[in-house]
C-alpha positions in Angstrom: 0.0 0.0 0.0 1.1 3.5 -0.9 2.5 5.4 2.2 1.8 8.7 0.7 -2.4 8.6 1.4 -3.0 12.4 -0.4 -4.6 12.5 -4.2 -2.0 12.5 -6.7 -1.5 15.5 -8.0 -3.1 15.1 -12.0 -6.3 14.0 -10.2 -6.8 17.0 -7.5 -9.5 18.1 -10.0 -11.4 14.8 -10.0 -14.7 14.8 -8.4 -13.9 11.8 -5.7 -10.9 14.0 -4.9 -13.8 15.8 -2.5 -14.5 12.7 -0.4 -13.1 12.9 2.9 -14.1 9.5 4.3 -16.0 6.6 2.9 -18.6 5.5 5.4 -19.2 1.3 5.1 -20.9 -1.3 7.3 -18.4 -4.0 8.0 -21.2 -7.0 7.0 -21.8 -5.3 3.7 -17.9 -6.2 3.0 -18.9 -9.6 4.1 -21.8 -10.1 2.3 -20.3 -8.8 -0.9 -17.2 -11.3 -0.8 -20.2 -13.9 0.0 -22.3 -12.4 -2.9 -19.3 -12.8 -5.6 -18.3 -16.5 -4.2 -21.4 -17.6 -5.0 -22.5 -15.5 -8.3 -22.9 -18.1 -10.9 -22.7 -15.2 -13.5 -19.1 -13.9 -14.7 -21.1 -10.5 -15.5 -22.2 -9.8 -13.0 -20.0 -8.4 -10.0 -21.0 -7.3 -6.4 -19.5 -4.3 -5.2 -19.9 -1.1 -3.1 -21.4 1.5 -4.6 -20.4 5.4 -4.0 -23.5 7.6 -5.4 -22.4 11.5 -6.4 -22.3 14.1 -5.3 -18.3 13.5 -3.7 -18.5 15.2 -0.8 -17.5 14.8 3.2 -18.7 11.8 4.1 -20.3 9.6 1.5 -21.3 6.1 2.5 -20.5 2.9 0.1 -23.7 0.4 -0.5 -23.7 -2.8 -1.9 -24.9 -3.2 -5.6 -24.8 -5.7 -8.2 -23.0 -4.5 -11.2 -24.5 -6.4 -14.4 -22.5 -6.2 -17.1 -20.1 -3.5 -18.2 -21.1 0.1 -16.3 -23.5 2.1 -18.6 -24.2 5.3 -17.9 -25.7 7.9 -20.0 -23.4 10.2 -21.8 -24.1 13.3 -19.9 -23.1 11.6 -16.5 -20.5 13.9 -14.5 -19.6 12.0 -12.0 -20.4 8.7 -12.7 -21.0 6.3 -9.7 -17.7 4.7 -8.1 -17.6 0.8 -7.7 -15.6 -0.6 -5.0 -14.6 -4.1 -4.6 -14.8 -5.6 -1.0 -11.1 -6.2 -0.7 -10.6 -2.5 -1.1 -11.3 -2.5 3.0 -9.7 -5.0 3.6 -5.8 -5.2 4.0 -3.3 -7.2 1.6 -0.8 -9.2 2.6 0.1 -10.4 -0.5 1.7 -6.8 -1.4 0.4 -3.2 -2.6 -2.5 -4.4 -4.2 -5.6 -2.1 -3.2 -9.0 -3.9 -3.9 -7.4 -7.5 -3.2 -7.0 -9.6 -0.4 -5.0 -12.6 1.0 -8.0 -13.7 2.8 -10.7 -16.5 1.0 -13.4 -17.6 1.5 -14.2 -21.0 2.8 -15.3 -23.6 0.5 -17.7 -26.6 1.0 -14.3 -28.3 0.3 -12.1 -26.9 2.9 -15.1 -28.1 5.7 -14.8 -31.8 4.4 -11.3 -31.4 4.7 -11.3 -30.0 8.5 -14.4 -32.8 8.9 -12.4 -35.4 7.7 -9.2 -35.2 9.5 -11.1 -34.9 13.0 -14.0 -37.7 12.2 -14.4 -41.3 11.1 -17.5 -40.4 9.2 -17.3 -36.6 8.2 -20.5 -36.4 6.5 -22.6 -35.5 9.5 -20.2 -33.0 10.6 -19.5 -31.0 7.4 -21.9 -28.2 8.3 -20.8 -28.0 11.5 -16.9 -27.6 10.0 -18.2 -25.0 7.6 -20.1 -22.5 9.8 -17.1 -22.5 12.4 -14.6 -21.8 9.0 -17.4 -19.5 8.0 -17.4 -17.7 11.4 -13.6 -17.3 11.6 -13.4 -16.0 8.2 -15.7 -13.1 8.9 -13.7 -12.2 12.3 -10.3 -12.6 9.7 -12.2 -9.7 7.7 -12.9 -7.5 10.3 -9.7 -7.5 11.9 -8.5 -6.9 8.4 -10.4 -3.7 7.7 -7.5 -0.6 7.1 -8.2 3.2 7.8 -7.2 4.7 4.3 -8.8 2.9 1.0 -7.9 3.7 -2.9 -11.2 4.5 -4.6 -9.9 5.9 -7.9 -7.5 4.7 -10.3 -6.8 6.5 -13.4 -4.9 3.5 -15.5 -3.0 5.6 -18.0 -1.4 7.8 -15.6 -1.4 5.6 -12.3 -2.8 8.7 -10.4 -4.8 7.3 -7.4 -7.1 8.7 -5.0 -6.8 7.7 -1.4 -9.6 8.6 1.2 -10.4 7.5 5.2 -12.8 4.7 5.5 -14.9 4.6 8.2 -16.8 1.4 9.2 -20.2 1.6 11.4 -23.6 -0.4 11.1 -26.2 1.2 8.8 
């Protein structure tokens, strides 16, 4: 992650540049990671949503993004999409909008099932809520103060904002 957290300088002018803090509820992260590892469709993508105007405080809801964004042409700002690793912190390197941490799979509980019992069937469910449960405390320690939520590709510009995390 970037230790300098101010707007780079060809994108002071951008409309996000305006946003002091992103407000987000820590189980809309979770439910959006949840949302995308079960999403049968490769179109569509759940994110958090920032709604214009950019400005102060502006809080991130989850939306389902269907497709490519399409807006109509006279839309100035247009809505910023954030994925749910964009809270949460990388291990894996500078890498805003990724994380290290995965979801559980139904996999992963026969595993844990298997190595404990002689006939893992019955307590596969079991397995998978507790690997369920730890996952979403792993997220929430996870959760970093400053979040990228622009990214202009030609340039590399970014713009870097507080996040703030409370229940809606």
């Amino acid at each position: 992650m970037r230790t300098n957290s101010t707007t780079d300088r060809g994108l002071m002018d951008h409309p996000a540049a305006d946003i002091d803090a992103v407000i987000v509820d820590p189980d809309d992260i979770i439910e959006t990671f949840k949302r995308n590892h079960e999403e049968d469709s490769r179109l569509n993508t759940h994110v958090l949503r920032l709604v214009p105007p950019f400005d102060g405080e502006v809080r991130a809801e989850p939306y389902l993004e269907d497709g490519p964004k399409r807006y109509p042409p006279g839309r100035d700002p247009e809505p910023l999409h954030l994925p749910a690793g964009t809270f949460v912190e990388n291990d894996g390197g500078p890498h805003p909008g990724e994380t290290h941490l995965t979801i559980p799979t139904d996999e992963d509980a026969r595993q844990a099932a298997a190595a404990e019992h002689d006939d893992p069937d019955d307590a596969v469910e079991t397995y998978r809520q507790q690997l369920l449960a730890a996952w979403e405390a792993d997220v929430r320690d996870a959760l970093i103060g400053r979040v990228r939520i622009y990214w202009d590709p030609p340039t590399g510009d970014e713009i870097w904002t507080d996040a703030r995390y409370e229940k809606r």
